[in-house]
N, C-alpha and C positions, 0 to 999 in steps of 0.2 A: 542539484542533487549531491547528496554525500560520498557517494560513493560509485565507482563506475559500471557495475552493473543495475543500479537504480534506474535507469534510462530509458534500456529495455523493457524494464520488469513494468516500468509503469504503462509503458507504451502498448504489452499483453496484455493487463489488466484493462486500460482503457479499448482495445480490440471486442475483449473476448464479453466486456460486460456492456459493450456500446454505451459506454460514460466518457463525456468531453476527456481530452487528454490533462487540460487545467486541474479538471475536479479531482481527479484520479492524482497526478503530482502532488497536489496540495494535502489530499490524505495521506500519502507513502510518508510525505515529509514529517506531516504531524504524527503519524503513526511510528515512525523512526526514530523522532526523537523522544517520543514515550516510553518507548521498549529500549532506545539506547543509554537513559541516563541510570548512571548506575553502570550500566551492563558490564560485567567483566567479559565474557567470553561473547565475541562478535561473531563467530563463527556460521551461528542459524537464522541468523538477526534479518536478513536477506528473505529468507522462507518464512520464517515468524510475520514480520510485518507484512509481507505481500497475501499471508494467508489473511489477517485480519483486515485489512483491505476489502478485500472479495468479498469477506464476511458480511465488513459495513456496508460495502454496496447492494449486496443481496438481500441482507433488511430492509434497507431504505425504500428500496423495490418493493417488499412485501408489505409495508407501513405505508406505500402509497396509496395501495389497492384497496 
């Protein structure tokens, strides 16, 4: 992880949405480095990614069914 609160954040996301903690790391990362290239101001970057995460997982779920 890039950063040290990544850790945690993935480890909620993997909690809260009962997705292996693997699948859920591998998103955060992919989804951090799409929202970080470029980025000037890192500040949200944390809340940004973790929201789209959720998101992805929440569809995926719904495109199962």
């Amino acid at each position: 992880m890039k950063h040290p609160a990544a850790e945690e954040v993935v480890k909620a996301i993997a909690n809260e949405t009962q997705t292996p903690l693997e699948i859920v790391a591998k998103m955060y990362e992919q989804t951090w480095a799409a929202f970080s290239d470029g980025a000037r101001v890192m500040d949200y970057l944390t809340v940004l990614v973790s929201r789209r995460v959720r998101e992805d997982l929440r569809n995926m779920r719904k495109n199962a069914h």
